[in-house]
N, CA, C and O atoms as CSV, one atom per row, in Angstrom:
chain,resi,resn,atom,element,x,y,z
A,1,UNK,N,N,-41.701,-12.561,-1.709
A,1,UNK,CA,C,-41.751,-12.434,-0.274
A,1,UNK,C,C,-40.696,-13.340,0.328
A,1,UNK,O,O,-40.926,-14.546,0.419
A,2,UNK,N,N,-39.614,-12.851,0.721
A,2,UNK,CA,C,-38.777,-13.603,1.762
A,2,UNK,C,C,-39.446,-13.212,3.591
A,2,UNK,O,O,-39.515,-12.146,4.201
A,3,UNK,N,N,-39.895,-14.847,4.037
A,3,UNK,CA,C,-40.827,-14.952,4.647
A,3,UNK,C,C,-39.846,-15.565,6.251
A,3,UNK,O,O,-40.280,-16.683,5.970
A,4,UNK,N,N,-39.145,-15.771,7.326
A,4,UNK,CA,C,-39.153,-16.393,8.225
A,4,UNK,C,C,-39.478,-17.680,8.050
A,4,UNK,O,O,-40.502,-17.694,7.367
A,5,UNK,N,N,-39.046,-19.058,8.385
A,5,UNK,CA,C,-39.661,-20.240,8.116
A,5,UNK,C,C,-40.285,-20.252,10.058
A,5,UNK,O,O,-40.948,-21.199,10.480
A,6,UNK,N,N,-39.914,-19.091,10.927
A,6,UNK,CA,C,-40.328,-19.624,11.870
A,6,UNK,C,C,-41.786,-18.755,12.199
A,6,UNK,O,O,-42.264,-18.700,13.332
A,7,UNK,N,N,-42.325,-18.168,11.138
A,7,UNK,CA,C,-43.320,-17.438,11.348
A,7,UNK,C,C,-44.343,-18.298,10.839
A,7,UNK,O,O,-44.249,-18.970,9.812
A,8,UNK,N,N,-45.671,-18.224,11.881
A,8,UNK,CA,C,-46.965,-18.854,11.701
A,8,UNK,C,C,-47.406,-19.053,10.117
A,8,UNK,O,O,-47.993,-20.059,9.718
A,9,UNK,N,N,-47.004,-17.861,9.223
A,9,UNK,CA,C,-47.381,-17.898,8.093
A,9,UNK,C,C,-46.733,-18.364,6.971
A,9,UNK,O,O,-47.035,-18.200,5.789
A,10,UNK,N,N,-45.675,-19.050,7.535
A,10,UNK,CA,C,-44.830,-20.068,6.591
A,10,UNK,C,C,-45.704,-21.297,6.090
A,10,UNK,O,O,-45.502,-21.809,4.989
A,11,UNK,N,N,-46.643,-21.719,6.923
A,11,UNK,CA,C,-47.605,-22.801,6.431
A,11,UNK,C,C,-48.025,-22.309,5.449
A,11,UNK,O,O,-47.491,-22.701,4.412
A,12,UNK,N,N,-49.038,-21.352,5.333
A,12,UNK,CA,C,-49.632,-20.681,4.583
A,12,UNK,C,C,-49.552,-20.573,3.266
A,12,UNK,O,O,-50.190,-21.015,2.310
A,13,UNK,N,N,-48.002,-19.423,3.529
A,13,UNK,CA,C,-47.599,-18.385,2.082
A,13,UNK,C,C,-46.397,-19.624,1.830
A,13,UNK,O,O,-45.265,-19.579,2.311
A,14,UNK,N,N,-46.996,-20.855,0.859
A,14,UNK,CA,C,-45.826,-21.754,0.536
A,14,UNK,C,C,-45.042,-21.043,-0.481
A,14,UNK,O,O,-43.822,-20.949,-0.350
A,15,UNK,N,N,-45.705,-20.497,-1.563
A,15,UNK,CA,C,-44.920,-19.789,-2.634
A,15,UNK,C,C,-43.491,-18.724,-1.893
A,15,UNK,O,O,-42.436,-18.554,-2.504
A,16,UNK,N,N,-43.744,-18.193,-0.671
A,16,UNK,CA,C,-42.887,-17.446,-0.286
A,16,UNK,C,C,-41.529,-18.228,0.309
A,16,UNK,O,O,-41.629,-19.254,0.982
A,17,UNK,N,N,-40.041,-17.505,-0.083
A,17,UNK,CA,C,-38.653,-17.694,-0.244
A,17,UNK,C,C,-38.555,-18.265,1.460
A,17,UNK,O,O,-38.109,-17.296,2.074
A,18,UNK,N,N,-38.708,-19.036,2.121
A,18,UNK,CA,C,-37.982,-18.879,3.575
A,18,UNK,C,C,-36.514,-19.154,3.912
A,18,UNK,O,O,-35.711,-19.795,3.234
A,19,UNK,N,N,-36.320,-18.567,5.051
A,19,UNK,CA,C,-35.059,-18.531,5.608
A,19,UNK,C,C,-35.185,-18.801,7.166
A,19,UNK,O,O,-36.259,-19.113,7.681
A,20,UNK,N,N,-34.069,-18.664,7.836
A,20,UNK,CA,C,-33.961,-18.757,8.734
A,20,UNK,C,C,-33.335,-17.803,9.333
A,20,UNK,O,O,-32.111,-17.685,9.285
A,21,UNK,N,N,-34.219,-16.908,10.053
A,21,UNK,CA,C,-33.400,-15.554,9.933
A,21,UNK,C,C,-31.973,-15.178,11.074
A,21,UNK,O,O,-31.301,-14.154,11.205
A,22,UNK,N,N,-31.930,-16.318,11.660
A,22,UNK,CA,C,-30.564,-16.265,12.499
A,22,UNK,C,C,-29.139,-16.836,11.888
A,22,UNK,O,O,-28.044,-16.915,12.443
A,23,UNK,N,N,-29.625,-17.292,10.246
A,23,UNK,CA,C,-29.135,-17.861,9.719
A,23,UNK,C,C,-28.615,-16.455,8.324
A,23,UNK,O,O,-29.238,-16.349,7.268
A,24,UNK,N,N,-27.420,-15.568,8.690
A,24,UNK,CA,C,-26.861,-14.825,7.897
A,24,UNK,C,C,-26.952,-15.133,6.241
A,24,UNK,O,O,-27.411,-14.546,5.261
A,25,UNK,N,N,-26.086,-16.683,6.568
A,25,UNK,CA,C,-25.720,-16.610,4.830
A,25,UNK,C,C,-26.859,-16.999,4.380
A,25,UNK,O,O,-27.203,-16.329,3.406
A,26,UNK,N,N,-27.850,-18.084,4.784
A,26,UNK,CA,C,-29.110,-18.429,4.482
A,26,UNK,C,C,-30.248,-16.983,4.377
A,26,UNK,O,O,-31.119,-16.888,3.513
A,27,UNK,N,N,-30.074,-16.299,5.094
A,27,UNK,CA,C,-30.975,-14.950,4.607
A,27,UNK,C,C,-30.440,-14.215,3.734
A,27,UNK,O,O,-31.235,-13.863,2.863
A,28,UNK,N,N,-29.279,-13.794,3.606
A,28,UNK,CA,C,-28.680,-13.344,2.389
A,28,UNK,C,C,-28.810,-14.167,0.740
A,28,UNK,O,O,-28.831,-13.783,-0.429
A,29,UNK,N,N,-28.873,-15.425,1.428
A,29,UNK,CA,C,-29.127,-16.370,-0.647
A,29,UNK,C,C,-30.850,-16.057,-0.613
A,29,UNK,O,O,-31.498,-15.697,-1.595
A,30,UNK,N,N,-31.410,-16.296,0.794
A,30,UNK,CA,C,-32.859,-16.381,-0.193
A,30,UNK,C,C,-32.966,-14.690,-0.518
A,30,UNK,O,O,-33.518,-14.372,-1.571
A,31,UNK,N,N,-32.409,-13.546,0.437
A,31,UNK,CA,C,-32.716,-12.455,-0.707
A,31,UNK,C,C,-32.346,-12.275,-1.611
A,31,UNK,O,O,-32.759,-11.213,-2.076
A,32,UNK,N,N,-31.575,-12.897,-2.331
A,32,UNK,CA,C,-30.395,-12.819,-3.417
A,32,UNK,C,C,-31.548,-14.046,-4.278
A,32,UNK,O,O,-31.637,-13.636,-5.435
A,33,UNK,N,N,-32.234,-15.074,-4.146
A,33,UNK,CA,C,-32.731,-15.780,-4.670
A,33,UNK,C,C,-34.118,-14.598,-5.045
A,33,UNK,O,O,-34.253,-14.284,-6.227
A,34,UNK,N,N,-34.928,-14.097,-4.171
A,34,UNK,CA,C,-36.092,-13.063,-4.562
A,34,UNK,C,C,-35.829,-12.237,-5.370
A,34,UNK,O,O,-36.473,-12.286,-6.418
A,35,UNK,N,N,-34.766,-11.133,-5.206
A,35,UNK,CA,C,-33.983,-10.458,-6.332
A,35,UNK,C,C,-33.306,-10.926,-7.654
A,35,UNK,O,O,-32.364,-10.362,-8.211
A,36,UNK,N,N,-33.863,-11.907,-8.006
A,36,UNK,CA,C,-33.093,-12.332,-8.796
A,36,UNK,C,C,-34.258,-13.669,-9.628
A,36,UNK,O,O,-33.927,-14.494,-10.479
A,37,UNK,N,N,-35.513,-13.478,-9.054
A,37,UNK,CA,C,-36.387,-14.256,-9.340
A,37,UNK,C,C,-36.871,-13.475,-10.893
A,37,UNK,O,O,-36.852,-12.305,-11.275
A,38,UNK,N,N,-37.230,-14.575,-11.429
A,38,UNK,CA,C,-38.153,-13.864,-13.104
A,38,UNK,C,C,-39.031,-13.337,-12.817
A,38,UNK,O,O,-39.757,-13.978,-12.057
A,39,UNK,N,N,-39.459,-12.093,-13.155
A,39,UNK,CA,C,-40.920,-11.530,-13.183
A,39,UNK,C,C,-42.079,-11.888,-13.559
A,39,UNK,O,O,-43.062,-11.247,-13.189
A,40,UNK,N,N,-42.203,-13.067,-14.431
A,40,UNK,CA,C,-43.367,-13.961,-14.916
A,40,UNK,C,C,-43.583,-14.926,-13.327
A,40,UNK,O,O,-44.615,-14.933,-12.657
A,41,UNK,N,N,-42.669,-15.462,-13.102
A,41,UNK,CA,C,-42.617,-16.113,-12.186
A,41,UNK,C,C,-42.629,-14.995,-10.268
A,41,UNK,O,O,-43.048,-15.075,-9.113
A,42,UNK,N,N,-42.274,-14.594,-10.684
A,42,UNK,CA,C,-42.406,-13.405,-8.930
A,42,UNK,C,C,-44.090,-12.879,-9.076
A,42,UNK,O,O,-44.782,-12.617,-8.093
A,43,UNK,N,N,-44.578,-12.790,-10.522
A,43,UNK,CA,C,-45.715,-12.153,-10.342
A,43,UNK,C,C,-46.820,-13.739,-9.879
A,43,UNK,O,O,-47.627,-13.627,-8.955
A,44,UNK,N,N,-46.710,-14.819,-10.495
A,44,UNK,CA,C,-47.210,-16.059,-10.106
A,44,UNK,C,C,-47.301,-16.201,-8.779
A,44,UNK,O,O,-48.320,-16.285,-8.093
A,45,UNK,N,N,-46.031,-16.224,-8.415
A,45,UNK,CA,C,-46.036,-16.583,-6.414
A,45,UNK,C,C,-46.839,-15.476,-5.774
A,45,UNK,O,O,-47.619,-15.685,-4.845
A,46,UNK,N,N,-46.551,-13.938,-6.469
A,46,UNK,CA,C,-47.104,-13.070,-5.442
A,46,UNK,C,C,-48.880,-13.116,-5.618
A,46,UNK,O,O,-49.806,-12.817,-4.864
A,47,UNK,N,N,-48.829,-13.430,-6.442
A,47,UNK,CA,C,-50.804,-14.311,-6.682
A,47,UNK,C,C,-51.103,-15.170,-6.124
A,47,UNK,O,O,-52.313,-15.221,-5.904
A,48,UNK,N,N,-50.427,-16.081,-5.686
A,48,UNK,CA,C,-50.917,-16.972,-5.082
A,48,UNK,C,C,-51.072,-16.704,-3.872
A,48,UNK,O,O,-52.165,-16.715,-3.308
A,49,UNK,N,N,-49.846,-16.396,-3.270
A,49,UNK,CA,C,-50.150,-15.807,-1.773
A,49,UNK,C,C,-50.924,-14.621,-1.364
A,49,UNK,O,O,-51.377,-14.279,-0.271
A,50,UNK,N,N,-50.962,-13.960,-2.814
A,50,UNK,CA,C,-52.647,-13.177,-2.076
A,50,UNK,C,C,-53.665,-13.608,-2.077
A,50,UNK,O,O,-54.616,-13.260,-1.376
A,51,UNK,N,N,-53.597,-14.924,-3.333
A,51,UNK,CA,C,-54.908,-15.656,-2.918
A,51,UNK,C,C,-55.329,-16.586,-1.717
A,51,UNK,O,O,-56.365,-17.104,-1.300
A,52,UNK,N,N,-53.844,-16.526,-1.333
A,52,UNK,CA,C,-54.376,-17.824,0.047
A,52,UNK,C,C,-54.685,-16.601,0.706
A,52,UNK,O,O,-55.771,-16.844,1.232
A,53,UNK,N,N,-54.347,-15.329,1.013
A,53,UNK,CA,C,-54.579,-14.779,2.508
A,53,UNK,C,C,-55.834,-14.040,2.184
A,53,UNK,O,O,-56.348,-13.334,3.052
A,54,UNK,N,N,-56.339,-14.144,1.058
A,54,UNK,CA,C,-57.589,-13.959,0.916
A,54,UNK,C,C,-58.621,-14.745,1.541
A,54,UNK,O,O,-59.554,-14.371,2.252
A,55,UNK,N,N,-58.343,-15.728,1.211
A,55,UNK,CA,C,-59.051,-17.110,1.427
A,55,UNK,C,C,-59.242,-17.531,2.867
A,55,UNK,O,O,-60.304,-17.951,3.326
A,56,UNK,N,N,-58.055,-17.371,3.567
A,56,UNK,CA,C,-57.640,-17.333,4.794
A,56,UNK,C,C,-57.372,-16.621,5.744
A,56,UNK,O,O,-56.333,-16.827,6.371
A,57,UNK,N,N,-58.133,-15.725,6.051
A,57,UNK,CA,C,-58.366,-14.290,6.318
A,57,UNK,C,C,-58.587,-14.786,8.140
A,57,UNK,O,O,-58.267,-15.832,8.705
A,58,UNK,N,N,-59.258,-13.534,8.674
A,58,UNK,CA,C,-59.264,-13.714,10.137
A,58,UNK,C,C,-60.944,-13.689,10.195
A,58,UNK,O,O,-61.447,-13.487,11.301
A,59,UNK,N,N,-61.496,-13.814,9.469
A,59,UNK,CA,C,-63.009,-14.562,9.610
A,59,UNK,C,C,-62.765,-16.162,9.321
A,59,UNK,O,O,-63.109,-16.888,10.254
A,60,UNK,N,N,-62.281,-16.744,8.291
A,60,UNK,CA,C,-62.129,-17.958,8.076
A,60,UNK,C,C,-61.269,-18.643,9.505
A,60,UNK,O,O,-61.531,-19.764,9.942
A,61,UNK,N,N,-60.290,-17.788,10.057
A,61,UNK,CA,C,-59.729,-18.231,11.502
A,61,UNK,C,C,-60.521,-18.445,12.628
A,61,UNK,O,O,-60.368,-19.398,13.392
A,62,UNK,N,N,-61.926,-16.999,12.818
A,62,UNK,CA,C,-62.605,-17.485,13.560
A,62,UNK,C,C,-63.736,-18.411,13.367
A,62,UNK,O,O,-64.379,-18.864,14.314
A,63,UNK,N,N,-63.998,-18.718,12.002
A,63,UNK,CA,C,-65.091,-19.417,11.951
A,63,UNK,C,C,-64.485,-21.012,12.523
A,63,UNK,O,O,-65.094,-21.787,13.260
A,64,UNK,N,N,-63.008,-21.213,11.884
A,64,UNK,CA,C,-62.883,-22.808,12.600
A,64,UNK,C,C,-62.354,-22.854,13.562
A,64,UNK,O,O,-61.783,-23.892,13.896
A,65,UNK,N,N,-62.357,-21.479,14.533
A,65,UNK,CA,C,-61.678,-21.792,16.137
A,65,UNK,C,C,-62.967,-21.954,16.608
A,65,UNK,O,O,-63.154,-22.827,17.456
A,66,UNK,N,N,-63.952,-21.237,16.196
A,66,UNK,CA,C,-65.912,-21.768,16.981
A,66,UNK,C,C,-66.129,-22.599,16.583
A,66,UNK,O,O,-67.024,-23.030,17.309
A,67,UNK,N,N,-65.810,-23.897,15.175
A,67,UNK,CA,C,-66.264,-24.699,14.680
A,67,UNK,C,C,-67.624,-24.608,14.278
A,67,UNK,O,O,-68.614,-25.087,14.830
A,68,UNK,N,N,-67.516,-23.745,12.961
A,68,UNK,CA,C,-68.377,-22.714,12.272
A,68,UNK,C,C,-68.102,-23.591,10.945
A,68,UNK,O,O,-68.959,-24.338,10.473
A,69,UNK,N,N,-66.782,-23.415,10.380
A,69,UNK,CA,C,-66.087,-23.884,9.176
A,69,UNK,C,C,-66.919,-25.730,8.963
A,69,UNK,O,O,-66.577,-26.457,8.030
């Protein structure tokens, strides 16, 4: 996942490539860095970040905006 570093979910999805997307040559290396990532390793990151947004879903959002969590 090449991710925006200015999107909310850059906290989140740490495993994911960020860039800066006003930033040409910087979005061009990290896609060139994703494409070019090992498949042992691309399949690792893309696990993890489904496990956080599992985890971190939009019930877990509302439970600690009511202070539920």
């Amino acid at each position: 996942l090449v991710l925006s570093e200015f999107a909310g979910a850059a906290v989140e999805l740490v495993d994911a490539i960020r860039c800066n997307p006003y930033d040409i040559d910087g979005t061009a290396g990290a896609l060139e860095q994703a494409i070019e990532l090992d498949d042992d390793l691309r399949r690792k990151r893309l696990g993890a970040m489904a496990e956080a947004v599992a985890v971190h879903d939009v019930h877990r959002w509302a439970e600690l905006q009511l202070g539920r969590a």
